[in-house]
C-alpha atoms as a printed R data frame, in Angstrom:
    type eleno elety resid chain resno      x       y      z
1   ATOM     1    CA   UNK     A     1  0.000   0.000  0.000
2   ATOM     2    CA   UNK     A     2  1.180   3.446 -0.679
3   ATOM     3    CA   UNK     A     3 -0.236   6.441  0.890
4   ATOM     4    CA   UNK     A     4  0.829  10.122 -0.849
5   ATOM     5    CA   UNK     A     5  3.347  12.294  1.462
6   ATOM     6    CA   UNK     A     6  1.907  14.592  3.718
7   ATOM     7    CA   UNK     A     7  3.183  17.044  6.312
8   ATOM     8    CA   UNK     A     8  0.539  15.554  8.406
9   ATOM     9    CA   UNK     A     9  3.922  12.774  9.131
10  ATOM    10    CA   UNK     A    10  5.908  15.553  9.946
11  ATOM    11    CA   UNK     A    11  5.193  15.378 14.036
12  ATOM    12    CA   UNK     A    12  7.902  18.144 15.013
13  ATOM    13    CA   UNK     A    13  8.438  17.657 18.892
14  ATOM    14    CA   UNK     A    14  5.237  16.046 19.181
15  ATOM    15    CA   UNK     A    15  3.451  13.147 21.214
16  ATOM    16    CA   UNK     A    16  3.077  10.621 18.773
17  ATOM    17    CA   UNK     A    17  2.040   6.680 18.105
18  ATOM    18    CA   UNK     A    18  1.887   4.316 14.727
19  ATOM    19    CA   UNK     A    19  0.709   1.288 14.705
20  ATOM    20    CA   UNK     A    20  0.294  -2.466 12.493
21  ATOM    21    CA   UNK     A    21 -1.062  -5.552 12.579
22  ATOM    22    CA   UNK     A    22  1.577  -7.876 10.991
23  ATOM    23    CA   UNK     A    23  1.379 -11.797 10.157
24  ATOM    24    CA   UNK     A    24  5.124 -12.428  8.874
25  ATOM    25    CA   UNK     A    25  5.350 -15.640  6.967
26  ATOM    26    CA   UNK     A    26  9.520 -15.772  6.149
27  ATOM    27    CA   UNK     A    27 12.437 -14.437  8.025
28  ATOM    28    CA   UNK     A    28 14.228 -12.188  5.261
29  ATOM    29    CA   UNK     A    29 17.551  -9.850  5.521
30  ATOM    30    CA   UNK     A    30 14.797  -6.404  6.302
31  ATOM    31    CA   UNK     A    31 10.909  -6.277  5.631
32  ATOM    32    CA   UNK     A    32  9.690  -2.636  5.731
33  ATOM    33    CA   UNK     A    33  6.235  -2.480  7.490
34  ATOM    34    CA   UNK     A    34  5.903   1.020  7.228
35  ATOM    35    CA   UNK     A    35  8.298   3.648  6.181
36  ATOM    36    CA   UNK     A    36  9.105   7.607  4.626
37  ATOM    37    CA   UNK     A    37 11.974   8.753  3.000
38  ATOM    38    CA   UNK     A    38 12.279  12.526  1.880
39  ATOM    39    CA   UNK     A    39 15.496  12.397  0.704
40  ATOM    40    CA   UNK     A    40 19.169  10.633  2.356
41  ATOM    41    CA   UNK     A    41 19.144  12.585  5.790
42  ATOM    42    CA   UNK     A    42 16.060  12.671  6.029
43  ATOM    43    CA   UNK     A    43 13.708   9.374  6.950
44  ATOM    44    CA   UNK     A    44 12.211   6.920  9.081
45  ATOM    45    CA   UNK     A    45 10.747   3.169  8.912
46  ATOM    46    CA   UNK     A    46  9.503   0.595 11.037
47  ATOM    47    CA   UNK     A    47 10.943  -2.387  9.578
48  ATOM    48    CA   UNK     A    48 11.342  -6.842 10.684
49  ATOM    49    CA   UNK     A    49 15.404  -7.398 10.442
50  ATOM    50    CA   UNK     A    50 15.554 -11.508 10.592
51  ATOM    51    CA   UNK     A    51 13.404 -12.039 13.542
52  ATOM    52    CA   UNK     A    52 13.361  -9.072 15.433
53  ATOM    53    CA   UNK     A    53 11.691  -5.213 14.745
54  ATOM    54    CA   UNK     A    54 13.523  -2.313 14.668
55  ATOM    55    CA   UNK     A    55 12.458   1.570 14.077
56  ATOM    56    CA   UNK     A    56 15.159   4.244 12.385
57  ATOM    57    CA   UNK     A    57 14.115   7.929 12.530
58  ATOM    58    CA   UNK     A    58 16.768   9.970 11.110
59  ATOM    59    CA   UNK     A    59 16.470  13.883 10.224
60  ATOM    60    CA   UNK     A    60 19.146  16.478  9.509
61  ATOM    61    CA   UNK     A    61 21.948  14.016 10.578
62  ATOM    62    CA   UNK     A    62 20.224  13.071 13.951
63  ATOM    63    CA   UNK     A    63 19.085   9.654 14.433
64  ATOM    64    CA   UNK     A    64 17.028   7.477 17.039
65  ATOM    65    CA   UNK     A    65 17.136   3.624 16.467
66  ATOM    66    CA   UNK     A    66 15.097   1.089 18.476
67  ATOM    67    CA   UNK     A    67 16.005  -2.129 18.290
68  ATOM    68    CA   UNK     A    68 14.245  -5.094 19.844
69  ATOM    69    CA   UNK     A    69 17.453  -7.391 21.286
70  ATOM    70    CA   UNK     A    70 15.418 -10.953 21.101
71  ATOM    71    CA   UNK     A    71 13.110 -12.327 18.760
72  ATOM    72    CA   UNK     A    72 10.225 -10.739 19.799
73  ATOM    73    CA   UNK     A    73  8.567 -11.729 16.366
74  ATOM    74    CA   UNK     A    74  6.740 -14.903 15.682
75  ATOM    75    CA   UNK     A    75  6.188 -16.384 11.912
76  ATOM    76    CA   UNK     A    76  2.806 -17.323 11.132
77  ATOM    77    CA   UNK     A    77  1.294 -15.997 13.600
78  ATOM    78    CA   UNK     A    78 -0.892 -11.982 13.677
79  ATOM    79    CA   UNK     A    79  1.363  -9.604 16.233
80  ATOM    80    CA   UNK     A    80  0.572  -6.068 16.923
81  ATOM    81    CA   UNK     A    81  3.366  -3.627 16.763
82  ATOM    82    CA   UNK     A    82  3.690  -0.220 18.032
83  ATOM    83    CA   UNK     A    83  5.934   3.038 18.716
84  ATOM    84    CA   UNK     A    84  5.165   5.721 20.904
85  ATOM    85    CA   UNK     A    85  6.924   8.966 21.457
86  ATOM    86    CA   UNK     A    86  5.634  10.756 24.724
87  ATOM    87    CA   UNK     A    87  5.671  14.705 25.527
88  ATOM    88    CA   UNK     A    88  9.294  13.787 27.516
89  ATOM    89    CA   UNK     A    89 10.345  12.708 24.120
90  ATOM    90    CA   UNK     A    90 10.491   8.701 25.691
91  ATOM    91    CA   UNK     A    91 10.090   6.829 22.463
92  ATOM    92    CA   UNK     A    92  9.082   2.825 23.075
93  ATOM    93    CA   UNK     A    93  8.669   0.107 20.912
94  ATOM    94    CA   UNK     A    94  6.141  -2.532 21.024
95  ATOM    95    CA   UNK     A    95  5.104  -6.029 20.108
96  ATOM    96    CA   UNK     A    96  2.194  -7.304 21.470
97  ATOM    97    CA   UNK     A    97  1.770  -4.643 24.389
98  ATOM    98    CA   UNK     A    98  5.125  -5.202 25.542
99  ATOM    99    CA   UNK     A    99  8.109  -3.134 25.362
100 ATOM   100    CA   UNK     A   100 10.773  -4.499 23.940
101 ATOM   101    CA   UNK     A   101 12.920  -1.115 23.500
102 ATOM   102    CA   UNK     A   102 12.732   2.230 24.393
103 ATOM   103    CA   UNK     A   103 15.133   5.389 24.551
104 ATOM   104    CA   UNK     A   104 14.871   8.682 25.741
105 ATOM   105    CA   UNK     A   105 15.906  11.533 22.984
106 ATOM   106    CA   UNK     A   106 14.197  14.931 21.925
107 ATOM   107    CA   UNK     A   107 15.304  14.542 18.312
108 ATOM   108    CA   UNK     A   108 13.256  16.857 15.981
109 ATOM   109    CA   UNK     A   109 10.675  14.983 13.217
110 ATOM   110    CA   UNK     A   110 10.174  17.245 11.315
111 ATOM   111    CA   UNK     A   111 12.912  17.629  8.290
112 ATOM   112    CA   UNK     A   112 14.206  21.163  7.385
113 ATOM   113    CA   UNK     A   113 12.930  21.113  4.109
114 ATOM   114    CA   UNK     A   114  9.235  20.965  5.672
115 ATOM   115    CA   UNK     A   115  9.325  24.129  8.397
């Protein structure tokens, strides 16, 4: 599925929270589940690497990466994934309704180009 760009997914400093039901059937090098690039600085994606989930969120050369240390995801079966930034700019990441990652970092989503 595609959906057209939108600065309605720029989310500045911002509370925010995505979500996706997922029901992985191989174990491949890196799935994207959801993603947007703007240009090479300036992106983010919520992606399966082998057996595990990990979210990138990269603008204007910073960068916040969750990574899920186990294998958190299960092939076959329907798993709900999430990531949350809160107003203290906590970001966690989700499978299932437990967190599995989580860092604290005030990075900016919002890419220059956009403001």
């Amino acid at each position: 599925m595609t959906i057209p760009d939108s600065e309605d997914w720029d989310w500045g400093t911002s509370p925010f929270y995505m979500s996706a039901w997922i029901k992985p059937e191989s174990k491949t090098i890196t799935t994207p589940i959801i993603a947007r690039q703007i240009d090479g600085s300036n992106y983010w994606y919520m992606a399966l690497v082998f057996d595990h989930l990990r979210t990138t969120f990269a603008y204007e050369g910073n960068l916040v990466v969750l990574d899920s240390a186990t294998s958190d995801i299960t092939l076959g079966e329907w798993q709900h994934l999430a990531l949350t930034r809160s107003a203290s700019n906590v970001w966690g990441l989700y499978v299932n309704g437990e967190r599995v990652a989580t860092e604290t970092n005030a990075l900016v989503a919002t890419p220059a180009a956009s403001t």
